[in-house]
SETI-284178 format. One record per residue: x, y, z of N, C-alpha, C, O in turn. Coordinates in steps of 0.02 Angstrom, whole numbers, plus 50000, padded with zeros to 5 digits. Layout:
% SETI-284178
R, X, Y, Z, X, Y, Z, X, Y, Z, X, Y, Z .
...
% end
This chain:
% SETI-284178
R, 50635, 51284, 55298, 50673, 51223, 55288, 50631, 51169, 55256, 50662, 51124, 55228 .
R, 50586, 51168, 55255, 50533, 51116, 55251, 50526, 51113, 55156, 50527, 51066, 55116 .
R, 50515, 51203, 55149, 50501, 51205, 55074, 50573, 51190, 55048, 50566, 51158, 54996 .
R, 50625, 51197, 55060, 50694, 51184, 55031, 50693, 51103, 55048, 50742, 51079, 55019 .
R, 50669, 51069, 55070, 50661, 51000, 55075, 50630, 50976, 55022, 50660, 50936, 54987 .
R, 50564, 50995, 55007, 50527, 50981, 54958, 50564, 50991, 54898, 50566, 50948, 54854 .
R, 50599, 51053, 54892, 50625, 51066, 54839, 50672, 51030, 54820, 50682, 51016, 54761 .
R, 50697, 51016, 54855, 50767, 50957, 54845, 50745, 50893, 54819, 50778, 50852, 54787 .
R, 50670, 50888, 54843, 50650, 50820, 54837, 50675, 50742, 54862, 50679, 50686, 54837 .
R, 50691, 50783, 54943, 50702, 50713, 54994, 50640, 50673, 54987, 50582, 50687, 54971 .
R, 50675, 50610, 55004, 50618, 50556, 55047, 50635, 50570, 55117, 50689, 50589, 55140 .
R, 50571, 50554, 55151, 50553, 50544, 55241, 50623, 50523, 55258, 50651, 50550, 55306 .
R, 50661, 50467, 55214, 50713, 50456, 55254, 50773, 50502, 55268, 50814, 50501, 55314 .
R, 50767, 50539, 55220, 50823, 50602, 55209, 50810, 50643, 55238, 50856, 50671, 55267 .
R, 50734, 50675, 55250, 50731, 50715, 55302, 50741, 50725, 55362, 50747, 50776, 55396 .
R, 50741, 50649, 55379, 50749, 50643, 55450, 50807, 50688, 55480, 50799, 50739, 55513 .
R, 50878, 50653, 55457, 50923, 50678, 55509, 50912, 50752, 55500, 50908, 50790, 55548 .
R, 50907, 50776, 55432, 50910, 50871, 55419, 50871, 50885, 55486, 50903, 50906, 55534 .
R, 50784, 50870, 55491, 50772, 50884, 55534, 50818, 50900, 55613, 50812, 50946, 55654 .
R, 50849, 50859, 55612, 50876, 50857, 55690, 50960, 50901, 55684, 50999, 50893, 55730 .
R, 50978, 50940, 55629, 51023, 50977, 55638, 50998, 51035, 55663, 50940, 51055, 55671 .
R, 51071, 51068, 55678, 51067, 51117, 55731, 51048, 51194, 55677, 51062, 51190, 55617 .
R, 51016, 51256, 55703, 50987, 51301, 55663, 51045, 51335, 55630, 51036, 51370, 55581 .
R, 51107, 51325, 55657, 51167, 51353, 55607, 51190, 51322, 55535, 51219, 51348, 55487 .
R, 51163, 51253, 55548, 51171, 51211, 55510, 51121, 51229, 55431, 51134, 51230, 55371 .
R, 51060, 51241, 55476, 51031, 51234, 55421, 51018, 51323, 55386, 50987, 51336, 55334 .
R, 51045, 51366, 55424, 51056, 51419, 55395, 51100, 51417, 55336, 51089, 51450, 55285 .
R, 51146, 51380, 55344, 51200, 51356, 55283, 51169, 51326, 55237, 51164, 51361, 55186 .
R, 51149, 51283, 55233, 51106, 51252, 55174, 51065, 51287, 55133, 51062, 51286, 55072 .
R, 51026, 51326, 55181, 50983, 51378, 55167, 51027, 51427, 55104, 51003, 51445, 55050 .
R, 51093, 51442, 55127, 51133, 51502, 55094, 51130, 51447, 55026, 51094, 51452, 54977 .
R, 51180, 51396, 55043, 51179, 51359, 54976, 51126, 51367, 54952, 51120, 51416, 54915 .
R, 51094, 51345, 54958, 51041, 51327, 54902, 51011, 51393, 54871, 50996, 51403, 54812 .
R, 51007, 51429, 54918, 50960, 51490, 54859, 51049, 51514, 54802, 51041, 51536, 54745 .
R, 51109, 51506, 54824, 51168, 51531, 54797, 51158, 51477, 54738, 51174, 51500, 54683 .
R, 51135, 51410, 54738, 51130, 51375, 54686, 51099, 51365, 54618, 51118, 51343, 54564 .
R, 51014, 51403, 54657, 50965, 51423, 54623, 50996, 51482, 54596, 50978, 51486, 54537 .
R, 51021, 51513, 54605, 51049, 51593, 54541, 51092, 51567, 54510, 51099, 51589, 54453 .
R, 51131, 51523, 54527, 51173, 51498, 54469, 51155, 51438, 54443, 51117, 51397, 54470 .
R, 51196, 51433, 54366, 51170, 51393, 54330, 51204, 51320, 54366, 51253, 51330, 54402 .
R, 51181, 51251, 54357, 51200, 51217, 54353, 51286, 51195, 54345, 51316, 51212, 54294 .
R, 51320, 51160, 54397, 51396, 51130, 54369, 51380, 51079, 54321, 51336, 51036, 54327 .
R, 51405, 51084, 54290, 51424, 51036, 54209, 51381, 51077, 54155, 51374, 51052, 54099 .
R, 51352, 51136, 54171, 51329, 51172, 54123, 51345, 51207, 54053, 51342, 51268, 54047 .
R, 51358, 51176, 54017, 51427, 51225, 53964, 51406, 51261, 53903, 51363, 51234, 53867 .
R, 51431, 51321, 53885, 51415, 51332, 53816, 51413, 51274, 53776, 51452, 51226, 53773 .
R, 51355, 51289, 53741, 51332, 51255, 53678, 51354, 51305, 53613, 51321, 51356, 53608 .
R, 51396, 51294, 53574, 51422, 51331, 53520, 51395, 51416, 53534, 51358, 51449, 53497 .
R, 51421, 51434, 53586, 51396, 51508, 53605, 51345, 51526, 53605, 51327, 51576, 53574 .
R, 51301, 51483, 53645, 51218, 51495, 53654, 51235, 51443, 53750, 51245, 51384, 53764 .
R, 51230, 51506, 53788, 51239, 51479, 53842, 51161, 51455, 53878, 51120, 51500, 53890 .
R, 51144, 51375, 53897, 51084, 51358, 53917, 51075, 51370, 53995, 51111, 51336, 54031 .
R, 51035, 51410, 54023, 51047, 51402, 54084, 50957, 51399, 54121, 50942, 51367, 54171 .
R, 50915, 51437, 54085, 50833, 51415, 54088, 50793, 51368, 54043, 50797, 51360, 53982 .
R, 50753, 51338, 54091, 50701, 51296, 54048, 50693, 51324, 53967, 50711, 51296, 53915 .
R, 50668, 51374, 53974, 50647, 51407, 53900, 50707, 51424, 53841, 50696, 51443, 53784 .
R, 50776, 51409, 53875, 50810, 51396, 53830, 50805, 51331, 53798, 50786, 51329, 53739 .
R, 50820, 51282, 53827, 50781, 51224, 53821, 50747, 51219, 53765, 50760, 51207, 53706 .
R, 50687, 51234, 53804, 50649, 51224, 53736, 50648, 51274, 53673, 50620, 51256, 53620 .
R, 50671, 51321, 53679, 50710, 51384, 53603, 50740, 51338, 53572, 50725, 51323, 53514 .
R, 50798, 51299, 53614, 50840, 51247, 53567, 50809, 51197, 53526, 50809, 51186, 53466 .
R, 50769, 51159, 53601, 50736, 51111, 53564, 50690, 51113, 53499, 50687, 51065, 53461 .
R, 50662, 51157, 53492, 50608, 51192, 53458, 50647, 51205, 53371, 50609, 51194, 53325 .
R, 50697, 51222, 53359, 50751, 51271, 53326, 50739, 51192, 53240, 50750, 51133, 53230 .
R, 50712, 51251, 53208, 50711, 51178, 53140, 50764, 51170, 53102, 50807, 51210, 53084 .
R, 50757, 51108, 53090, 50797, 51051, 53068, 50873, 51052, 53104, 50916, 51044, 53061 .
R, 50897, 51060, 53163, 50924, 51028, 53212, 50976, 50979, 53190, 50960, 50923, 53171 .
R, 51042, 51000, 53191, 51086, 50927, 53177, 51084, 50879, 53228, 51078, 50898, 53286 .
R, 51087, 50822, 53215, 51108, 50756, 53268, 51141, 50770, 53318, 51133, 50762, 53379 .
R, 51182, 50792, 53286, 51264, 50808, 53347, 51233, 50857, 53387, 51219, 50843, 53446 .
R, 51214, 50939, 53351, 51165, 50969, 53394, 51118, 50935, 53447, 51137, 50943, 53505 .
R, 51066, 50903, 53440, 51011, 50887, 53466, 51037, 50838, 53524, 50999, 50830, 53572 .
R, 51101, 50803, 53523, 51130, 50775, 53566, 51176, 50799, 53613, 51196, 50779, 53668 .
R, 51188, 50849, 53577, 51219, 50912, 53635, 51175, 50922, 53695, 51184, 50901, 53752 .
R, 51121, 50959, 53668, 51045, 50989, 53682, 51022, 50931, 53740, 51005, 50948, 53796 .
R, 51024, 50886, 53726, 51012, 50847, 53781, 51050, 50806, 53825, 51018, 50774, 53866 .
R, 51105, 50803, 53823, 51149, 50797, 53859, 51158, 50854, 53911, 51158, 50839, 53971 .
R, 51163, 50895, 53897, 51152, 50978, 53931, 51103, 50981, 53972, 51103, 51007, 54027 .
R, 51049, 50947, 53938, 50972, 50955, 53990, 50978, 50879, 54038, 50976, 50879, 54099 .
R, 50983, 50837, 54011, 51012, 50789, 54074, 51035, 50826, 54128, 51003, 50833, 54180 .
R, 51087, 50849, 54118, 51116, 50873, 54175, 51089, 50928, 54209, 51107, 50936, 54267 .
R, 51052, 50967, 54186, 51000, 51043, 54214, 50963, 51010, 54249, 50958, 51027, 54308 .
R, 50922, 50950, 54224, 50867, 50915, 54240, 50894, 50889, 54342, 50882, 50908, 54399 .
R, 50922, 50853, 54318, 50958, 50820, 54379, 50983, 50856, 54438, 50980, 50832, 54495 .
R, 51011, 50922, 54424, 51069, 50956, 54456, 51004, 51041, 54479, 51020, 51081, 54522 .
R, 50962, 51045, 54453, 50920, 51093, 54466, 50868, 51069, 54531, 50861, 51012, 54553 .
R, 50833, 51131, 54552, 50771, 51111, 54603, 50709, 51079, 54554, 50704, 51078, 54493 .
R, 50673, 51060, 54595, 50600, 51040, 54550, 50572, 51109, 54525, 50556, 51103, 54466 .
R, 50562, 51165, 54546, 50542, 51236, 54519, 50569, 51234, 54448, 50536, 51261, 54404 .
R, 50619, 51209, 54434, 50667, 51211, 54370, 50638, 51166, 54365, 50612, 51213, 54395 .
R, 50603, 51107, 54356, 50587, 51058, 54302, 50521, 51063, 54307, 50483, 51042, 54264 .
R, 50500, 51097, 54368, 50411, 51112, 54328, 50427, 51176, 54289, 50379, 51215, 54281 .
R, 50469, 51189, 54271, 50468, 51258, 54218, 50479, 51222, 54164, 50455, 51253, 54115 .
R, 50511, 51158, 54144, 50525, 51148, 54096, 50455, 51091, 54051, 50434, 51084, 53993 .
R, 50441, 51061, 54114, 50376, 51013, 54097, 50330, 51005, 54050, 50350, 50954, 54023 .
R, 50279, 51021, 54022, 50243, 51018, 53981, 50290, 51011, 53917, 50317, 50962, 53892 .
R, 50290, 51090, 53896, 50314, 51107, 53838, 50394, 51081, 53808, 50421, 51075, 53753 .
R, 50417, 51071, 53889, 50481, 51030, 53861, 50481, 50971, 53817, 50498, 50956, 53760 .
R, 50447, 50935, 53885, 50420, 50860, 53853, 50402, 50862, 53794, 50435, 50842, 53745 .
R, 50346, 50889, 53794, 50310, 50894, 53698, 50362, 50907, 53662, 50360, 50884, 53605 .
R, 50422, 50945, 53680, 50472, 50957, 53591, 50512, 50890, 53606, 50521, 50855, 53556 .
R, 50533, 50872, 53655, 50573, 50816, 53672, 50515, 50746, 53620, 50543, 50717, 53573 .
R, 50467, 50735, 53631, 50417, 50685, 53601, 50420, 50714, 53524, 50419, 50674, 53477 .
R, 50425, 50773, 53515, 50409, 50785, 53423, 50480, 50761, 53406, 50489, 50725, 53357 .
R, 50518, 50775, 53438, 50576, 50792, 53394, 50602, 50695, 53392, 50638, 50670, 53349 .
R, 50566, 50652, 53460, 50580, 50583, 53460, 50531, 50538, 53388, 50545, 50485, 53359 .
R, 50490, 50571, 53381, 50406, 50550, 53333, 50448, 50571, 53254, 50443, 50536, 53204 .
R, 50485, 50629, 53258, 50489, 50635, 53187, 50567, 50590, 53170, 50580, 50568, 53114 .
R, 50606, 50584, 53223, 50642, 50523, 53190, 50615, 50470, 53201, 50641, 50424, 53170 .
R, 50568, 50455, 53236, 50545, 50390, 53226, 50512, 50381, 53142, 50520, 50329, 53111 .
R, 50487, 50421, 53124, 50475, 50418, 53053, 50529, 50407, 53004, 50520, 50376, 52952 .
R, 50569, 50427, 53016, 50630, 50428, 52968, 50646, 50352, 52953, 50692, 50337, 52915 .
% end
């Protein structure tokens, strides 16, 4: 329970009451959450038939040259919501290398 806490990324204050539920309780949560982790994200949607559902799609997309606008705003709109709606395991998968195409791809329109 403790690591599914972390993973969720409570504060002390949120943990509290979990702590003090009953072990049926948190057997359920337990089910959720790993049932959540195999599936992708709600609000997850095909992207012109390239379905995103791992970090490393992500960055395949992000990565993908010369990128339309409309594209690239898809692309992240999509990851907003992965970002948010996933465990932290899912955004330290995406971290480094995400960021970096997220920063190139912000650096080369900043040139424009």
């Amino acid at each position: 329970m403790i690591i599914l806490q972390d993973e969720m990324n409570l504060s002390e204050e949120k943990k509290a009451p979990l702590r003090r539920r009953s072990k049926e309780y948190k057997e359920k949560m337990l089910l959720g959450f790993t049932t959540a982790v195999t599936m992708p994200p709600i609000g997850l949607k095909k992207l012109k038939d390239h379905k995103m559902e791992q970090p490393e799609d992500y960055i395949f997309d992000l990565s993908a040259p010369n990128p339309s606008l409309e594209r690239l705003t898809q692309i992240i709109r999509s990851l907003r919501v992965a970002l948010t709606s996933n465990p932290l395991t899912w955004v330290h998968a995406f971290g480094p290398k995400g960021l970096e195409r997220i920063l190139s791809i912000l650096d080369s329109y900043n040139k424009m």
